[in-house]
C-alpha positions as CSV (number, residue, x, y, z in Angstrom):
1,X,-16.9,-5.3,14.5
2,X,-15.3,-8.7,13.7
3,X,-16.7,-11.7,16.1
4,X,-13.3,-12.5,17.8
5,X,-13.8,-8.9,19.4
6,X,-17.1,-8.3,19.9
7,X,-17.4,-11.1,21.9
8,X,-18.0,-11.2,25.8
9,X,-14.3,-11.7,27.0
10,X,-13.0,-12.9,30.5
11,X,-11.9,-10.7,32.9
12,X,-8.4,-11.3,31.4
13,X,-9.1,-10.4,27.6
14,X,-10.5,-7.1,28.3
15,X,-8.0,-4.8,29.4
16,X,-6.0,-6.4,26.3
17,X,-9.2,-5.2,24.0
18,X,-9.7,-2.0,25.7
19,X,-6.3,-1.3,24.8
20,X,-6.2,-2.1,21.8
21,X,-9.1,-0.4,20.6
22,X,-8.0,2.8,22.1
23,X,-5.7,3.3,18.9
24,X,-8.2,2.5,16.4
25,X,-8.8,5.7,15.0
26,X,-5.2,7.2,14.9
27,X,-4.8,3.3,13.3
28,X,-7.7,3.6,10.5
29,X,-6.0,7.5,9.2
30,X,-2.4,5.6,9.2
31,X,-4.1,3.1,7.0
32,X,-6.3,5.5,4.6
33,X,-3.0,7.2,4.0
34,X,-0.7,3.8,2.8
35,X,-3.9,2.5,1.1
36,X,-5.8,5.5,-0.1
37,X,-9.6,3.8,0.5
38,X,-11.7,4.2,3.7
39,X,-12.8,1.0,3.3
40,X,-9.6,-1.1,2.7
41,X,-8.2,0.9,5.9
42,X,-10.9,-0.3,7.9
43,X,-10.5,-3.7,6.6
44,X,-7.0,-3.6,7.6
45,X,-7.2,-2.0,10.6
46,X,-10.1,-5.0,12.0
47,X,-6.9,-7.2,10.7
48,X,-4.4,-5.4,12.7
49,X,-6.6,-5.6,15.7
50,X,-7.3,-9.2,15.5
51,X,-3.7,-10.4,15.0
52,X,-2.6,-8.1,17.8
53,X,-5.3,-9.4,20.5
54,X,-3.9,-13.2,19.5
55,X,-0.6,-12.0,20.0
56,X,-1.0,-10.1,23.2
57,X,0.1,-12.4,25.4
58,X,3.5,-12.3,23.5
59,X,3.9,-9.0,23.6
60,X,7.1,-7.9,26.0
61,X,6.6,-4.8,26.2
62,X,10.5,-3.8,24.6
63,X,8.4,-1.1,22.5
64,X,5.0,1.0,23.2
65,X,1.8,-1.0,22.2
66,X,1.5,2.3,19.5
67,X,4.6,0.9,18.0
68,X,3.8,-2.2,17.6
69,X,0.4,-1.8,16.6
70,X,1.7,0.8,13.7
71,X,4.2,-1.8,12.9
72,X,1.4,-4.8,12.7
73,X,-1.1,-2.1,10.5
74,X,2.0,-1.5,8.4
75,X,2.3,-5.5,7.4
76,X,-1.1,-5.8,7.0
77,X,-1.2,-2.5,4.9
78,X,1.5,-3.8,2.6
79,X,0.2,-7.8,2.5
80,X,-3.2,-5.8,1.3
81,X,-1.9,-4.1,-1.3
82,X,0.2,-6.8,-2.7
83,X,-3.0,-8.7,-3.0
84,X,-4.6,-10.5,-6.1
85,X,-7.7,-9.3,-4.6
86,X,-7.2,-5.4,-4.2
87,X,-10.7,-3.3,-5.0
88,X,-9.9,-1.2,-8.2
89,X,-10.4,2.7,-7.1
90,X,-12.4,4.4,-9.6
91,X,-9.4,5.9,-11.1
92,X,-8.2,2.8,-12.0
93,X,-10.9,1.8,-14.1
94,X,-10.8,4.6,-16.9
95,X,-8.5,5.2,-19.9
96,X,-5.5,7.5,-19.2
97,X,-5.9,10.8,-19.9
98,X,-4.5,14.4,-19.3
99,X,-5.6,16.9,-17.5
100,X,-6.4,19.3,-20.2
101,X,-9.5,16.8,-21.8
102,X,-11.0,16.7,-18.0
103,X,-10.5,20.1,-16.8
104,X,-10.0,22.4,-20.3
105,X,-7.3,25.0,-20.7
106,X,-4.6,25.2,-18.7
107,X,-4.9,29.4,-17.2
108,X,-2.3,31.3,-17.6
109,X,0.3,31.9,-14.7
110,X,-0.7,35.4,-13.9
111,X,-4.6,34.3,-13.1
């Protein structure tokens, strides 16, 4: 957990964390699915949390704090994968190939 929210807070900052840490999970599956690596979506969701407990304060209150957490996790999501530093998936690294030289023939459509 990052240091800005694992630290002791004041009375004040920790019905804000509580909160917000309350949609982590449902945050860190919205994340794998725009960015298709557990670890990127984790990165981004400790980056979603931290700009939304500095914001907090600001918050009105015009949406639910699930909106406006999925909209923060969406910005972050999209900032990641425009990115210079983006991790290269596995997939990435190989030559292009077809199916047919990874997985053999193709069956027929009856089997």
């Amino acid at each position: 957990m990052h240091p800005v929210l694992k630290r002791a807070p004041d009375e004040a900052g920790a019905e804000p964390m509580l909160r917000l840490e309350a949609h982590r999970q449902e945050l860190t599956a919205y994340a794998y699915r725009i960015l298709g690596s557990a670890f990127e979506a984790e990165d981004a969701v400790q980056e979603t949390l931290i700009r939304a407990w500095r914001a907090f304060d600001r918050f009105e209150g015009r949406s639910a704090l699930r909106s406006w957490l999925y909209r923060i996790t969406t910005n972050v999501c999209l900032d990641m994968l425009k990115g210079s530093q983006r991790r290269a998936r596995a997939m990435d690294l190989g030559p292009a190939s077809s199916a047919d030289t990874l997985l053999g023939a193709a069956l027929p459509e009856g089997a």
